[in-house]
C-alpha positions as CSV (number, residue, x, y, z in Angstrom):
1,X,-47.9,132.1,-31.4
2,X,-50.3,130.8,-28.6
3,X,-53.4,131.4,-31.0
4,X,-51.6,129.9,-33.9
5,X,-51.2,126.5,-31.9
6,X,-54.2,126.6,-30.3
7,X,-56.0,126.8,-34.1
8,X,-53.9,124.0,-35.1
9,X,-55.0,121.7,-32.5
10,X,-58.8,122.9,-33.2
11,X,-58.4,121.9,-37.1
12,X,-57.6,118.2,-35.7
13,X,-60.8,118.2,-34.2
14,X,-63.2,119.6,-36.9
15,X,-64.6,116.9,-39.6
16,X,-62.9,116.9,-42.8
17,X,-65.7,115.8,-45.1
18,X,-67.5,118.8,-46.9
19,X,-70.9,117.5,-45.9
20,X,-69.6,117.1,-42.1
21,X,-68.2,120.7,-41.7
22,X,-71.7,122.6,-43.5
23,X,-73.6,120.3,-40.9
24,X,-71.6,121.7,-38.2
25,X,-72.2,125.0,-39.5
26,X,-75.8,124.6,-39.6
27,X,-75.8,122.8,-36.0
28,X,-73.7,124.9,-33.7
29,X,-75.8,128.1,-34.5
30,X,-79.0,127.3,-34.0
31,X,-77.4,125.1,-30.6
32,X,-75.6,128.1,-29.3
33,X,-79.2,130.4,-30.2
34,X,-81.3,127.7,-28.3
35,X,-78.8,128.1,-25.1
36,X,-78.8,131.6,-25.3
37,X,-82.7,131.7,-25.2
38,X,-83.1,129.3,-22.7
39,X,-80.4,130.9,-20.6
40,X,-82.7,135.1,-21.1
41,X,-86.0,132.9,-20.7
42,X,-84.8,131.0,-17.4
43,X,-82.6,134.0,-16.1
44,X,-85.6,136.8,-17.3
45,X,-88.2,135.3,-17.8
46,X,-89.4,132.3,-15.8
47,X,-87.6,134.1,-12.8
48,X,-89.5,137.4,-13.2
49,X,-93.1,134.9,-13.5
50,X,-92.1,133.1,-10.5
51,X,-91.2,136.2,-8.5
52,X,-94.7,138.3,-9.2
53,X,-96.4,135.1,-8.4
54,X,-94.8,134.3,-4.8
55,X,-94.9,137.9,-4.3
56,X,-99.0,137.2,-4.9
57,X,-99.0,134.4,-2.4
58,X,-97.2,136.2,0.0
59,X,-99.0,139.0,0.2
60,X,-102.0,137.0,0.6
61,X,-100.8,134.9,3.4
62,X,-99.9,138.0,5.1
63,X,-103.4,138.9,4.4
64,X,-105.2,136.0,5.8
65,X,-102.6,136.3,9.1
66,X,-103.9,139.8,9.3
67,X,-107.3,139.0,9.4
68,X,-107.4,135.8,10.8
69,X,-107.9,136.8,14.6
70,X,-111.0,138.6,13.7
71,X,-112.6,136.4,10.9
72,X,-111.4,133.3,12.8
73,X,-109.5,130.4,11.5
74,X,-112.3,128.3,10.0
75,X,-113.7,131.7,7.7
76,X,-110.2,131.8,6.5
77,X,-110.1,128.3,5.8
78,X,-112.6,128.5,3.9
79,X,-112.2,131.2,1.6
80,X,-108.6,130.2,1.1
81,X,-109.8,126.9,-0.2
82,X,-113.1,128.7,-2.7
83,X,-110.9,131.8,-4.0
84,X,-107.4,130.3,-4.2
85,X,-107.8,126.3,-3.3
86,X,-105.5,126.6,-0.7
87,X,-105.5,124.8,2.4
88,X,-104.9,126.8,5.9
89,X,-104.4,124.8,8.8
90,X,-103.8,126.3,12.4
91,X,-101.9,124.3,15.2
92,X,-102.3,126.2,18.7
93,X,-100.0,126.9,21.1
94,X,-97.0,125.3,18.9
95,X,-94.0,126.6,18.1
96,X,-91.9,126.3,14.8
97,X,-89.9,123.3,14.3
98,X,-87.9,123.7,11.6
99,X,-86.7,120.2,9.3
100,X,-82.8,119.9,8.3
101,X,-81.8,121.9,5.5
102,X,-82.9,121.1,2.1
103,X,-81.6,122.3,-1.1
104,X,-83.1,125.3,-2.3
105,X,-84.7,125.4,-5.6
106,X,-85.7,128.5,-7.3
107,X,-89.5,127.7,-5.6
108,X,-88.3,128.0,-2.1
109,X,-86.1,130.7,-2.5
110,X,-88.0,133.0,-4.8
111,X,-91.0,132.7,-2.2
112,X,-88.7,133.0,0.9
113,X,-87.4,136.7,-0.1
114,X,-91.3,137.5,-1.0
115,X,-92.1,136.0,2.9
116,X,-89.4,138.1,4.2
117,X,-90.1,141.2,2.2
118,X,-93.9,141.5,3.6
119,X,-93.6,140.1,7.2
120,X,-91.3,139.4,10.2
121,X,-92.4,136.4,11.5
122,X,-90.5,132.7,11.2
123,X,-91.6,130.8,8.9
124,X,-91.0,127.5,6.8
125,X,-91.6,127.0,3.2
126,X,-91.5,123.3,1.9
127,X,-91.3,122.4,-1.8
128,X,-90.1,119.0,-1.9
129,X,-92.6,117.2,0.4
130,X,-95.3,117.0,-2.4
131,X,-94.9,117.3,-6.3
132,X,-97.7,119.7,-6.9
133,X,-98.0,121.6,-3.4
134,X,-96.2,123.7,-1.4
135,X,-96.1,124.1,2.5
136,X,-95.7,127.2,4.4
137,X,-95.6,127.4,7.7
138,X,-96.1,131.0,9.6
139,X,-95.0,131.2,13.0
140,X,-97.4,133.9,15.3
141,X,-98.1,133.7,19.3
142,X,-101.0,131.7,19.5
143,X,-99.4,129.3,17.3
144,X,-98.4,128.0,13.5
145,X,-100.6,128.7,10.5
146,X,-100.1,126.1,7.7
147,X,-100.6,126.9,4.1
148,X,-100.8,124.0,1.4
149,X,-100.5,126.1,-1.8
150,X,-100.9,124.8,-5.6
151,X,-97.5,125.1,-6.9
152,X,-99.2,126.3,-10.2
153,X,-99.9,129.5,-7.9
154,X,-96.1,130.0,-6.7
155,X,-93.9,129.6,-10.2
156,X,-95.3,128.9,-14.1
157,X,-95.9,126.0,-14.3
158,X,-96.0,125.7,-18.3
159,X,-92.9,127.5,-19.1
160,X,-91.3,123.8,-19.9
161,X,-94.5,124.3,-23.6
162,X,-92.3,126.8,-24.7
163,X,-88.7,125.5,-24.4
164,X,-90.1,122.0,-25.6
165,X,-92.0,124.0,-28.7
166,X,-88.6,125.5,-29.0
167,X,-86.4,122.8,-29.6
168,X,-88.8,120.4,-31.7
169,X,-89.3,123.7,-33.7
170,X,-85.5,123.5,-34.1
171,X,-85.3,120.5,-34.9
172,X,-87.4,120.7,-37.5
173,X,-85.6,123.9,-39.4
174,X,-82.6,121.7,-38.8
175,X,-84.0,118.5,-40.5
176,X,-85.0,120.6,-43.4
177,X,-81.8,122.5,-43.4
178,X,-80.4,118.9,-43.4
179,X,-81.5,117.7,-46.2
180,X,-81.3,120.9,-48.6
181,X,-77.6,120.6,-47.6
182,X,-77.5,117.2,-48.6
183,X,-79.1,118.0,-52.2
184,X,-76.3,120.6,-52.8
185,X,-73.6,118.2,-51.5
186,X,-74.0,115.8,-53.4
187,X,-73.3,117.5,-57.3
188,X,-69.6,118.1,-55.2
189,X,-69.2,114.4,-54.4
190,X,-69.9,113.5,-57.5
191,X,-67.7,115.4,-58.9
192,X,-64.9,114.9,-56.5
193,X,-65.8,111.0,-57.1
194,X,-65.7,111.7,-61.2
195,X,-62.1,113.0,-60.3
196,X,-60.7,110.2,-58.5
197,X,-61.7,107.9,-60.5
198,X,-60.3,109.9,-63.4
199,X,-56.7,109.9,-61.4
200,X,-57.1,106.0,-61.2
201,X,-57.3,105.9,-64.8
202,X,-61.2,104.7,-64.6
203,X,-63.8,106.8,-66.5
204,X,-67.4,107.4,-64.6
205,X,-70.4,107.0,-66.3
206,X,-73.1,108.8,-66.9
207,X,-71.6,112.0,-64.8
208,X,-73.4,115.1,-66.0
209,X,-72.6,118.8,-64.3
210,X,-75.4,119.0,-61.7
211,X,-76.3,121.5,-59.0
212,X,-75.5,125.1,-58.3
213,X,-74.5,126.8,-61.1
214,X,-70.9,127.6,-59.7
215,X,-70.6,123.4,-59.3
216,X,-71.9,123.1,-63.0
217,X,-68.9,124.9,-64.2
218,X,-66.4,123.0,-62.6
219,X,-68.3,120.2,-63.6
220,X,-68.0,121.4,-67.5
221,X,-64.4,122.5,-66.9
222,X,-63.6,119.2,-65.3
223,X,-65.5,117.2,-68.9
224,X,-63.0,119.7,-70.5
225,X,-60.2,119.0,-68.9
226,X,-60.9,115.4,-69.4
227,X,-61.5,115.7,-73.0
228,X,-57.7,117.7,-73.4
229,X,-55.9,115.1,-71.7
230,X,-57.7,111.7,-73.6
231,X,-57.0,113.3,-76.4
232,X,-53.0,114.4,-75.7
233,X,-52.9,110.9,-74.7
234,X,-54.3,109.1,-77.5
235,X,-52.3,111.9,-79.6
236,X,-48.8,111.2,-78.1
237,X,-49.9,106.9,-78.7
238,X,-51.0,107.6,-82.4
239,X,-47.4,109.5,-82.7
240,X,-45.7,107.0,-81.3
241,X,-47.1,104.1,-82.9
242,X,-46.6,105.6,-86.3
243,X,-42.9,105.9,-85.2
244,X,-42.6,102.5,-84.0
245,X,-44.1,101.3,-87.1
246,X,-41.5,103.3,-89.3
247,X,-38.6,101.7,-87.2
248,X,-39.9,98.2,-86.9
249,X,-39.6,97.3,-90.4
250,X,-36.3,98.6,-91.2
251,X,-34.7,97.0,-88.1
252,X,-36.3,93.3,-88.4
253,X,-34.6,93.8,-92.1
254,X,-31.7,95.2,-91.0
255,X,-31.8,91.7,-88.2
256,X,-32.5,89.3,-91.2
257,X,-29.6,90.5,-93.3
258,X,-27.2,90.4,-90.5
259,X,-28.9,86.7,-89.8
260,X,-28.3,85.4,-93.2
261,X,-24.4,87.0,-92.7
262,X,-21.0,84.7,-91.7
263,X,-21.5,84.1,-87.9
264,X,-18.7,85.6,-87.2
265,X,-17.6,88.5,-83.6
266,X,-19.0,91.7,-85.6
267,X,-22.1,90.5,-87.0
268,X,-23.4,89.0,-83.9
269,X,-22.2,92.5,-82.0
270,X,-24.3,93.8,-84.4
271,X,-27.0,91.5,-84.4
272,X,-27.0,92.2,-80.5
273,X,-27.3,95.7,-81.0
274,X,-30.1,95.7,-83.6
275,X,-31.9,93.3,-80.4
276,X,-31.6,96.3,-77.8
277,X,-32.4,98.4,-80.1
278,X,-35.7,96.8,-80.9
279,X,-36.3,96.1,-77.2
280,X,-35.6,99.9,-76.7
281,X,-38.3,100.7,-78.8
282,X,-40.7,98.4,-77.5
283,X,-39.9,100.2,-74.0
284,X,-40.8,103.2,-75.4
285,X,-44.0,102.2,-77.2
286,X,-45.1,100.5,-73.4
287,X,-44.3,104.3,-72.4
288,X,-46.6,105.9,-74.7
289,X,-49.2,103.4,-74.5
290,X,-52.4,104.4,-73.0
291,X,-52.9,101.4,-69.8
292,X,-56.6,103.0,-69.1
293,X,-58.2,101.3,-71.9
294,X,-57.5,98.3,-70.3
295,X,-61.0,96.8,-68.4
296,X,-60.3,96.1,-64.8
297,X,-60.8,92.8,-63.6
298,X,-60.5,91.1,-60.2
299,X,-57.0,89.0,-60.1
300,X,-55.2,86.7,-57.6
301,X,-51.8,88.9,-57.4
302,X,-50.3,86.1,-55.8
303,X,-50.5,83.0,-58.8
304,X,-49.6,86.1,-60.5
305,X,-46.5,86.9,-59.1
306,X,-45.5,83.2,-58.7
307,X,-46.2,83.0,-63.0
308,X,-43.9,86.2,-63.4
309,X,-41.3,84.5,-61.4
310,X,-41.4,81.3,-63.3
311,X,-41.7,83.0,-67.0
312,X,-38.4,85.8,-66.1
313,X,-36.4,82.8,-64.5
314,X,-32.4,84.2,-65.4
315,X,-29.3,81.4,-65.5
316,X,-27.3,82.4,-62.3
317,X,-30.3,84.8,-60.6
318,X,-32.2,83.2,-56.9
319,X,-35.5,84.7,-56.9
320,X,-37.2,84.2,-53.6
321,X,-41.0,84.7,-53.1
322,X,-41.8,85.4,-49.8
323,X,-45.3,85.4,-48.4
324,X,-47.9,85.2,-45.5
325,X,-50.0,82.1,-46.7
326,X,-50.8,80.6,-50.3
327,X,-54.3,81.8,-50.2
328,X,-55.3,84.5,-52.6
329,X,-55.2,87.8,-52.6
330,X,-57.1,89.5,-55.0
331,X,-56.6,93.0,-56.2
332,X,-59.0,94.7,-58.8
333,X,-56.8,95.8,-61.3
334,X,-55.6,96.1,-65.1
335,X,-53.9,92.4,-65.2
336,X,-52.1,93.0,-68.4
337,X,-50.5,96.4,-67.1
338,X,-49.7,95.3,-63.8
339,X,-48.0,92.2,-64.6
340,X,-45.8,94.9,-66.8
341,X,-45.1,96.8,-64.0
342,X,-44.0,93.7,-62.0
343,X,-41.9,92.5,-64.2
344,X,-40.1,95.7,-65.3
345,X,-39.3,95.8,-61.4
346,X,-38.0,92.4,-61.4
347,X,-35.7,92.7,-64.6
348,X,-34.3,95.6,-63.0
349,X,-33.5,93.5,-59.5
350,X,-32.0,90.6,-62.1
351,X,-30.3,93.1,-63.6
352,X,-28.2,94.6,-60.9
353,X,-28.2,91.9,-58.4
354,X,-27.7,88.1,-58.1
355,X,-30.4,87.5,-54.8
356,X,-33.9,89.0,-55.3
357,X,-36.5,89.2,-52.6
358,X,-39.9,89.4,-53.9
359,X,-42.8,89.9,-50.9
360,X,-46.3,89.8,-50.9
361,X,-48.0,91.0,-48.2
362,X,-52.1,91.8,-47.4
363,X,-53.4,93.8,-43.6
364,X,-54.9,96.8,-43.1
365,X,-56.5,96.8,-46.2
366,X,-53.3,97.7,-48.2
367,X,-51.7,95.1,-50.6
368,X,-48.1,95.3,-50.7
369,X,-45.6,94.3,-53.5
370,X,-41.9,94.9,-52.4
371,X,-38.7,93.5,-55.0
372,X,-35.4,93.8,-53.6
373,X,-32.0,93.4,-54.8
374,X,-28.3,93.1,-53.3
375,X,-27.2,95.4,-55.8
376,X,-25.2,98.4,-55.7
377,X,-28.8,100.2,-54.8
378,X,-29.3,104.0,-55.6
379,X,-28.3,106.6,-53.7
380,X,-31.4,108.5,-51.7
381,X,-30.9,111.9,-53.2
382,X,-31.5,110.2,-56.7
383,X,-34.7,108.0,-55.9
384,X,-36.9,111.4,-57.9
385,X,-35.2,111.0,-60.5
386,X,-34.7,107.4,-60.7
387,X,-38.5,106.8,-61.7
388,X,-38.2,109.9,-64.5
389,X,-38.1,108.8,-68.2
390,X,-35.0,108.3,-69.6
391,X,-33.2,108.7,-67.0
392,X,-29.9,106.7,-66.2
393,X,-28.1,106.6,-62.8
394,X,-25.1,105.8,-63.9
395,X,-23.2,106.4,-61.0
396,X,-24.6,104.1,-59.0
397,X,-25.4,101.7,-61.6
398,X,-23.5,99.4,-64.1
399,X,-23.2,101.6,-67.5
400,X,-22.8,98.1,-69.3
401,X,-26.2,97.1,-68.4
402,X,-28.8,97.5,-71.3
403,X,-31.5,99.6,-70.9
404,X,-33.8,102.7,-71.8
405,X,-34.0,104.1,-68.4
406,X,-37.7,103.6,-68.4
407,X,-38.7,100.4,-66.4
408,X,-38.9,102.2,-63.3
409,X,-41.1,105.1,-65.1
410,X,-43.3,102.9,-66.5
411,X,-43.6,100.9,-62.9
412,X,-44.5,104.7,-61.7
413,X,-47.4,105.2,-63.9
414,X,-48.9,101.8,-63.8
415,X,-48.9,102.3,-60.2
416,X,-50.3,105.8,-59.9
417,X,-53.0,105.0,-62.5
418,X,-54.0,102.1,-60.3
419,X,-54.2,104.3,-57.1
420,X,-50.8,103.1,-55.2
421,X,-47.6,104.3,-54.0
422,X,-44.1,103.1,-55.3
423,X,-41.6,104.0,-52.5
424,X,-38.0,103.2,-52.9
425,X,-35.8,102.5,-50.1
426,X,-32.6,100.9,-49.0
427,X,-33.1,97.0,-48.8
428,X,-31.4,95.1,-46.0
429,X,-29.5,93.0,-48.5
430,X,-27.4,96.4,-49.7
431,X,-29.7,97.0,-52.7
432,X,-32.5,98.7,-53.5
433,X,-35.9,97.9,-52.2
434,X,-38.8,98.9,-54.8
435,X,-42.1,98.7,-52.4
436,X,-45.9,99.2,-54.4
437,X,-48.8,100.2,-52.0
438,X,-52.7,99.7,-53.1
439,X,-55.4,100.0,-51.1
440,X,-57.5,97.1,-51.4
């Protein structure tokens, strides 16, 4: 349970883009390999150099102590300065003063032990007081010897080459790594984008499979895939057209019989019905008709609106428009198809309710549409099946209200082929609330 959570919590954290997560897969290796190596080369190592080489200069200083008395201070001096350009100093009859505590770097410490190790006189070492020397100071009876040592001859000095050679090295295999990453990415965002744009009901150009040869099939499966479901569509339009021209002309003769009839109560019931029934079909043929092969173009939703409301004005309906400003908003979209969609959501508000809210509303880069009646409204349980095709609440609905149960459907797919959301909800006035949701 504790590793489950804790995995959850990690997955927040980790990039969700493909190209993000193989970066990170490339990165934290060779980072975790690079502090590995430098931790072995500092630890092993730079720490093994630096120890033989202050062992060196210890054993040398304890040399030139040795030897000193009977060579005297000048000799030594001198061939401290021509064999290992150090510089020996000798201050009689003094005794060793020894500075505040400093911190201890690896210099100090590393030659300390070596100092201890190979004598037992007090001494000082110094690493601090000069950037490229170190002072040691060697307390014996007749006073302090002083050594001023190259700090090239106490720790390696050029250890920092290889770590630097090391990372830019990295760096490099990274870069390269980087950007053969980025060639094999980007058939997969294509294709991703090819398939998003499909969902939207917009066709990309020019995509052709590309890539590794396991992208180039689900590129060629995706074409397919495409192919199969143009062709169902433009199948099921053909079908339906054919129908809708079979039924058109027999009605409209069927209307101008009854027109030419007495006026009297059953031929205009009849001449009512033969209307629905020729709206019905013109429901269904909006149904079945392919909205993608409409082009896109840039609209101002809210003249739009405000036209819709004007053109579906109903005897004994209040329609209220509510929104933020009269400027613009525009929205690129299929005008003919989304003005459909509208209204089909606003004949269903007239038709259920007497006050209608209409809303408008642009932030955050979402545009949304909300209608909403003081109807009866629809219970929540039934909102899924609500936007299904020929489907009829009646129970929470007026049976005596015309209708083929598809306004809402068609809404639905107009709004999904344009990218959006259509959420249903209670509306404050007691009806329902229709709400459409596009990212702009």
């Amino acid at each position: 349970m504790f590793f489950k959570e804790n995995s959850i919590k990690l997955k927040n954290f980790l990039p969700k883009g493909l190209y993000s997560r193989s970066l990170l897969i490339i990165i934290v290796p060779v980072v975790v390999l690079q502090g590995i190596l430098t931790f072995v080369f500092l630890d092993r190592h730079w720490q093994l150099v630096t120890r033989k080489l202050s062992s060196a200069v210890a054993s040398e200083i304890a040399t030139f102590i040795d030897v000193a008395p009977s060579l005297g201070i000048n000799k030594i001096a001198q061939l401290s300065k021509d064999f290992y350009d150090v510089k020996v100093n000798f201050i009689s009859n003094q005794k060793l003063t020894i500075n505040p505590p400093k911190p201890i770097n690896l210099v100090e410490s590393t030659l300390s032990k070596e100092l201890s190790r190979t004598m037992e006189n007090s001494f000082w070492v110094d690493a601090h007081t000069y950037e490229k020397r170190v002072i040691v100071q060697i307390e014996k009876t007749e006073g302090i010897y002083e050594f001023i040592i190259p700090r090239r001859n106490v720790y390696a000095t050029n250890s920092h080459i290889f770590l630097v050679w090391m990372v830019i090295s990295s760096l490099l295999l990274v870069s390269v790594a980087v950007i053969f990453m980025r060639q094999q990415i980007k058939p997969i965002e294509k294709l991703s984008k090819a398939a998003q744009q499909f969902g939207l009901g917009k066709k990309m150009e020019n995509f052709k499979p590309s890539g590794a040869t396991e992208v180039r099939r689900a590129a060629e499966a995706y074409l397919k895939m495409q192919e199969r479901i143009e062709r169902f569509i433009e199948q099921r339009t053909l079908m339906l057209a054919g129908v809708s021209h079979d039924l058109r002309t027999p009605l409209t003769r069927l209307k101008l019989q009854l027109e030419m009839l007495a006026d009297d109560k059953t031929n205009t019931e009849l001449l009512s019905d033969v209307n629905e029934m020729q709206k019905m079909l013109e429901n269904y043929l909006d149904f079945a008709e392919d909205v993608t092969k409409e082009k896109a173009t840039k609209i101002d939703l809210n003249s739009m609106i405000k036209e819709i409301i004007e053109n579906e004005a109903i005897e004994n309906k209040i329609i209220n428009l509510n929104t933020k400003n009269d400027s613009p908003i525009f929205f690129e979209c299929r005008s003919i198809a989304m003005k459909r969609c509208i209204t089909n959501l606003l004949n269903n508000a007239c038709s259920y309710g007497n006050n209608i809210n209409v809303s408008l509303d642009n932030k955050k880069d979402i545009i949304s549409i909300s209608i909403e009646d003081d109807g009866p409204g629809i219970n929540k349980k039934d909102y899924d099946k609500a936007v299904k095709p020929f489907i009829r609440l009646d129970s929470s609905r007026n049976q005596n209200i015309p209708g083929s149960g598809l306004g809402l459907s068609i809404s639905q797919d107009i709004t999904s082929n344009h990218g959006g959301k259509l959420i249903m909800s209670r509306s404050d006035m007691g009806g329902l609330k229709v709400q459409l949701e596009f990212s702009n």
